[in-house]
C-alpha positions as CSV (number, residue, x, y, z in Angstrom):
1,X,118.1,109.1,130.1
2,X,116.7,107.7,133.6
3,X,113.7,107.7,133.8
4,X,110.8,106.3,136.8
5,X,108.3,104.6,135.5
6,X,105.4,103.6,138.9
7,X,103.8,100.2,138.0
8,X,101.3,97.9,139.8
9,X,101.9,94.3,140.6
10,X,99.3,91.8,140.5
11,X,98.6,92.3,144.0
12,X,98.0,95.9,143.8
13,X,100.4,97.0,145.2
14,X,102.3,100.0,143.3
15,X,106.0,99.7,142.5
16,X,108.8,102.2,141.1
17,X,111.3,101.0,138.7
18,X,114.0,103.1,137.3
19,X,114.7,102.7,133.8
20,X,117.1,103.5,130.9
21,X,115.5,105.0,127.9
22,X,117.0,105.9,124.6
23,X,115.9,107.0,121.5
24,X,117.5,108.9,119.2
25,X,115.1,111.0,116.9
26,X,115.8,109.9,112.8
27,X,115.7,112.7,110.3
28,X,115.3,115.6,112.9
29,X,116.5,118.6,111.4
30,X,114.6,117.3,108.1
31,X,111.2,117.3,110.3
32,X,111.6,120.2,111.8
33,X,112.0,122.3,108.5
34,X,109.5,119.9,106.6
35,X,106.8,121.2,109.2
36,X,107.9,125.1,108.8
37,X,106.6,125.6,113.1
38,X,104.8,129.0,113.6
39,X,105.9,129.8,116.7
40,X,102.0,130.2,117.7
41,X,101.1,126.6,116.1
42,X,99.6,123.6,117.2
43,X,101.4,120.7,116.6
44,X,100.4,117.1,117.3
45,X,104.2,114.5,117.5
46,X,101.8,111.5,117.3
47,X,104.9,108.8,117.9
48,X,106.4,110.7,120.8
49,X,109.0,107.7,121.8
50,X,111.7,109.4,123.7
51,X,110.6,113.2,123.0
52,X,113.3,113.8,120.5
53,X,111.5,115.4,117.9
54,X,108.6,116.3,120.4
55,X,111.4,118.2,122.3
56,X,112.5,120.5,119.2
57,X,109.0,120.9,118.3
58,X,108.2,122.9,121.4
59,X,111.1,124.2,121.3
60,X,109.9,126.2,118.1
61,X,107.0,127.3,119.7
62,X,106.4,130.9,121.9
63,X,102.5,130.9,122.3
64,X,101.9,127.6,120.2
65,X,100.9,124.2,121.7
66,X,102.1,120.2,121.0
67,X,100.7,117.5,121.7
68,X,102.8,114.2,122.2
69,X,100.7,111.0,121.7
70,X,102.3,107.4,122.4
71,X,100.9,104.2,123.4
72,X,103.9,102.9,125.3
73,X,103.9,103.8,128.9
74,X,107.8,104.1,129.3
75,X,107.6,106.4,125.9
76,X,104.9,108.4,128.2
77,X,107.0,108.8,131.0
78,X,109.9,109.5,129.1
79,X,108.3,111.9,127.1
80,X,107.1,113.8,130.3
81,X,110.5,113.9,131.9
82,X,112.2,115.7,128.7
83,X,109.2,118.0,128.1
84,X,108.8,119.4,131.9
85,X,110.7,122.5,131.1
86,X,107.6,123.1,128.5
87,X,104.9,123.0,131.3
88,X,101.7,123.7,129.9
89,X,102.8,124.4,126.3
90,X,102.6,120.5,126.0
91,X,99.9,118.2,126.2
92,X,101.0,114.3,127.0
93,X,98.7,111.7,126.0
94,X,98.7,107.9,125.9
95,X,97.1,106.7,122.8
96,X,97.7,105.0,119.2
97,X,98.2,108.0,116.7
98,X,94.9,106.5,115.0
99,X,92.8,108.1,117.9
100,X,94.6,111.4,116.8
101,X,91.0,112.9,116.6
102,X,89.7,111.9,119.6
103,X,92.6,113.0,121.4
104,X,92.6,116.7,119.9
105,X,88.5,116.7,120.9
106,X,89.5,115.3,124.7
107,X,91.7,118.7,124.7
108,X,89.3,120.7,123.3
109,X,91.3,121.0,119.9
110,X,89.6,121.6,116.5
111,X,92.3,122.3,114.4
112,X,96.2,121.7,114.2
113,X,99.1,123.2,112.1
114,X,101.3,120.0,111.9
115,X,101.8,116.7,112.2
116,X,104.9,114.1,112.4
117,X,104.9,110.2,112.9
118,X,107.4,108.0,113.2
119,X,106.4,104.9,112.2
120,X,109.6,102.5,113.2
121,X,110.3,100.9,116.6
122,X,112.2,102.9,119.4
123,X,115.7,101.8,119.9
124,X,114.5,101.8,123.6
125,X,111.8,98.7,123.0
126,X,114.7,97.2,120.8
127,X,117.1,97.3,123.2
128,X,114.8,96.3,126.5
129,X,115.5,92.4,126.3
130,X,112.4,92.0,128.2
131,X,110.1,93.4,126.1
132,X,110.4,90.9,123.2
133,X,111.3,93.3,119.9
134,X,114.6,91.6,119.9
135,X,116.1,88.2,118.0
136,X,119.8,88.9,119.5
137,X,118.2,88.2,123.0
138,X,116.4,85.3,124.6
139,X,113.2,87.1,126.3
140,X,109.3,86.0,126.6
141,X,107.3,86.3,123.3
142,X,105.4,89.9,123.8
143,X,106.3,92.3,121.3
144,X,103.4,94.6,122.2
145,X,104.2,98.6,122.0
146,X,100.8,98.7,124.2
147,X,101.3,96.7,127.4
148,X,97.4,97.4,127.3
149,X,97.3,95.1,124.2
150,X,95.4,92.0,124.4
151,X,97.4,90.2,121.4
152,X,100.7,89.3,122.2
153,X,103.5,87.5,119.8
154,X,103.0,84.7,122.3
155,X,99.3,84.4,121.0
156,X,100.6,84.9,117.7
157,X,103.0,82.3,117.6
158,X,101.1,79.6,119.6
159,X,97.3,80.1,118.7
160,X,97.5,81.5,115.0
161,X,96.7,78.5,112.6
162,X,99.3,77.1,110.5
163,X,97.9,78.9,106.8
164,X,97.5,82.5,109.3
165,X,101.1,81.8,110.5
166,X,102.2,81.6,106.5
167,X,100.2,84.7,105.9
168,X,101.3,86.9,108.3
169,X,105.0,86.1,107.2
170,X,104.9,86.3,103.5
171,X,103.0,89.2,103.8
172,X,104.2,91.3,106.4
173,X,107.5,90.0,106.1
174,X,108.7,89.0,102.5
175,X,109.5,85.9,103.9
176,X,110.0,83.6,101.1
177,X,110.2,80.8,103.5
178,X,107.1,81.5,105.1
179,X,105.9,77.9,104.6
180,X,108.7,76.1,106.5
181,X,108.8,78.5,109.7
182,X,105.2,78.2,109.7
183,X,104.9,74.2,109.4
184,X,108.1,73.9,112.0
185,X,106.2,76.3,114.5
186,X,103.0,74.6,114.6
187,X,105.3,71.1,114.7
188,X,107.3,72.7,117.6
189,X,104.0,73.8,119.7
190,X,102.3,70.6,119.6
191,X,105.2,68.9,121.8
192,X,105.2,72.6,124.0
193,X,104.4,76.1,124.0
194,X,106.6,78.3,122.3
195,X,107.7,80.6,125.1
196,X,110.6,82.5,123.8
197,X,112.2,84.7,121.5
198,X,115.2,82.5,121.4
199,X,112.9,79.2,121.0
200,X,111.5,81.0,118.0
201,X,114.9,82.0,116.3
202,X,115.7,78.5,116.4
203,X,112.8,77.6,114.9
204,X,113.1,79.8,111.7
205,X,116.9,79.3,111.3
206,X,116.4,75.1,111.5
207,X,113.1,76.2,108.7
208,X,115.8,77.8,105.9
209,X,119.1,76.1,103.9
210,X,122.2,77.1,104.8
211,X,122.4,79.4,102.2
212,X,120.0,81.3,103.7
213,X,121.7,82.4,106.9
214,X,124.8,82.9,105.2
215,X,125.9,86.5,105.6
216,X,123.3,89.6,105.3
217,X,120.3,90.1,107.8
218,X,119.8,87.9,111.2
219,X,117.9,84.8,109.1
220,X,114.8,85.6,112.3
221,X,114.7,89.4,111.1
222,X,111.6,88.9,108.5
223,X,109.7,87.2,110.5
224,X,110.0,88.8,113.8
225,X,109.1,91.8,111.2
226,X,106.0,90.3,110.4
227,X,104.6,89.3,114.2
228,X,105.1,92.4,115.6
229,X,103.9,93.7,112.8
230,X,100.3,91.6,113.2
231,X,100.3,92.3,117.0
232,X,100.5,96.3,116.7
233,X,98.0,95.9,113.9
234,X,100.9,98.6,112.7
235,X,99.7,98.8,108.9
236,X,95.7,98.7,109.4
237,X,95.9,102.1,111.2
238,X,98.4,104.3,108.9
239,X,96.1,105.1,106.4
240,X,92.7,106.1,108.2
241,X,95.0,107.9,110.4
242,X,96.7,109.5,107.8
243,X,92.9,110.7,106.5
244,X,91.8,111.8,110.2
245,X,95.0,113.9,110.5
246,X,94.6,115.8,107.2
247,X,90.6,116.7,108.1
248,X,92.2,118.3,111.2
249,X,95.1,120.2,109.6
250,X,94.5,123.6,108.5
251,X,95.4,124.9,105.2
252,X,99.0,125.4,104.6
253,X,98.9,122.6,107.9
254,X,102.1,120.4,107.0
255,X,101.9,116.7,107.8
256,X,105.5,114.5,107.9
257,X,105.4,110.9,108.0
258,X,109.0,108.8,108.6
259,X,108.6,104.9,107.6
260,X,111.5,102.2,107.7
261,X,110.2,99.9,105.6
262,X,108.6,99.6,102.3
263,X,105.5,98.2,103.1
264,X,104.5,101.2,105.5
265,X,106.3,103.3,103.0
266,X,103.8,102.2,100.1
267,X,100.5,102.9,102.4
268,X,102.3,106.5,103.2
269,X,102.8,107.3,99.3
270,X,99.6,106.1,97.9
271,X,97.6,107.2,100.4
272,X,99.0,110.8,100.0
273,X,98.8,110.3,96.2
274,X,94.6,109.7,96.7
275,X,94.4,112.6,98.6
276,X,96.5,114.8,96.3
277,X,94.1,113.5,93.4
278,X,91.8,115.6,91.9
279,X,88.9,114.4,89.7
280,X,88.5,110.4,89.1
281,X,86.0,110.7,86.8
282,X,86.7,108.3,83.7
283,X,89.1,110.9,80.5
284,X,86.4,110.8,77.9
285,X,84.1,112.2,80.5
286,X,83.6,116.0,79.0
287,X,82.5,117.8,82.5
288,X,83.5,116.4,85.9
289,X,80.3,114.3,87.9
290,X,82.9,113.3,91.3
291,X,83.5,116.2,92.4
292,X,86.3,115.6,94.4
293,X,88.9,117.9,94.7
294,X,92.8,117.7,95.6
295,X,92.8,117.8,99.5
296,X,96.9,118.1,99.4
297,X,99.8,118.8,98.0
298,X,102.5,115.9,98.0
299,X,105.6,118.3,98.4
300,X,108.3,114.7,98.4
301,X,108.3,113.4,95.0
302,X,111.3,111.6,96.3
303,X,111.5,110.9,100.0
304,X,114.1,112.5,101.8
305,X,117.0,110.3,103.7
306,X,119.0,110.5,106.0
307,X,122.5,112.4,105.3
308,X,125.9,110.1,105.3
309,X,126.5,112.1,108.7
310,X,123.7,110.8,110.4
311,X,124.2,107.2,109.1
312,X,127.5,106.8,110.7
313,X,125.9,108.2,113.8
314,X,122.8,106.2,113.8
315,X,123.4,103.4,111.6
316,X,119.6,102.4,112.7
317,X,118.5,105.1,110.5
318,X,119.7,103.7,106.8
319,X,116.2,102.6,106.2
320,X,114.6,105.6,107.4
321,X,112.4,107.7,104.6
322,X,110.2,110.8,104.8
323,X,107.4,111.9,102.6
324,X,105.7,115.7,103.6
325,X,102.5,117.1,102.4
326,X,100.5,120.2,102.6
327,X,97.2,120.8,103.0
328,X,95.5,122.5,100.6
């Protein structure tokens, strides 16, 4: 899809550049039957990307509303493009789904029936050279979803202290050699700044043995996981938004959440497994002193994946899972 995207240059000035974007919505018909749409629901498509699953949403709907929420600007424009037909049935809003309350107040919105994320990266800011996502292309260190984002992989990778570098690898991306890359980046900066994504893929394949790269994933993908990762603060804002999204949902409100790897996957099911919990008052307690009371219903024991039919479509999607709940 073309799409026009206005920006303004450093000198003010304002500038239209026509770009490609494409995104191709993971587990749709699953998302669209895990939200069971009333035709006169609100529904909030808090990752809009493209408007693929934003698209059938309003589709569903007759007197209903959705609101798509994205914090990339080409995701907004995008968005807005393949939801004209909808007019005012849709709301477009540029935001992190975190601020999923304050959005639904700015539109005068108390109470929804439904909402989806989609946690992974769009194939568009994979496949945009320029923006950074990418190890199979040499492009400037950025990485942000949020152009409006202070923190930048650049900043990552050429401010963050050796012992933060290690950190944010091992733990955001299971990178066993988290110590080398780390050691070799700070090495590598003190002669010059690291300014690209092929400088840092260098970097991390000189920091591993040769068994290491040998067949398997790109030997860069872990750790490009893990800064991009760190500069969309991606796993600090899952689970209070996954909280602020259930207070809003009515009952009977379904809320579908699609991660693509298992650390956002783990936040996802344990968070939903607090709120489907009832009392947490110690066994051999005889009458209940928390009070609390199940807030959900965790309707994927198992998450649901994506059929052989869509894999050979959208190979992108073998990591994809979605887990559903219902609010009680």
């Amino acid at each position: 899809m073309k799409v026009a995207l206005t920006r303004q240059t450093e000198d003010g000035q304002k500038t239209v550049d026509t770009i490609d974007f494409t995104h191709r919505p993971v587990l749709l018909d699953e998302c669209i039957e895990a939200l069971t749409i009333r035709p006169d629901g609100i529904y909030v498509d808090g990752t809009a990307g493209g408007g693929g699953h934003s698209f059938e949403i309003a589709s569903h709907l007759s007197e209903g509303r959705l609101i798509a929420i994205d914090q990339d600007e080409n995701a907004i424009a995008a968005a807005g493009q393949r939801l004209a037909p909808y007019g005012e049935r849709v709301s477009i809003v540029r935001s992190n789904f975190q601020a999923i309350a304050d959005v639904c107040e700015s539109l005068d919105v108390d109470a929804i029936d439904g909402v989806l994320l989609d946690l992974g990266v769009s194939s568009h800011q994979l496949d945009t050279p320029e923006r950074g996502f990418s190890y199979n292309a040499d492009a400037p260190l950025d990485m942000r979803m949020d152009a409006r984002n202070p923190l930048s992989a650049y900043r990552v990778v050429n401010e963050y202290s050796e012992s933060e570098l290690r950190r944010i690898l091992y733990e955001y991306g299971e990178e066993k050699f988290s110590s080398r890359i780390a050691a070799n980046i700070v090495a590598a900066r003190q002669i010059a700044p690291i300014q690209t994504t092929g400088e840092l893929v260098n970097i991390i394949k000189r920091s591993m043995p040769a068994a290491a790269k040998e067949g398997g994933h790109h030997p860069a993908k872990r750790s490009f996981q893990a800064i991009r990762i760190e500069v969309n603060a991606e796993l600090s804002v899952i689970e209070p938004a996954i909280r602020s999204a259930v207070n809003l949902l009515r009952p009977g409100g379904r809320m579908a959440i699609i991660t693509f790897h298992s650390l956002e996957d783990r936040i996802v099911k344990q968070t939903f497994a607090s709120l489907a919990q009832g009392c947490t008052c110690p066994r051999d307690l005889p009458v209940c002193a928390c009070g609390n009371k199940p807030k959900v219903r965790v309707e994927t024991r198992k998450p649901i994946l994506p059929s052989e039919a869509e894999l050979e479509q959208n190979p992108r999607s073998r990591s994809a899972k979605l887990r559903v709940i219902t609010k009680l």
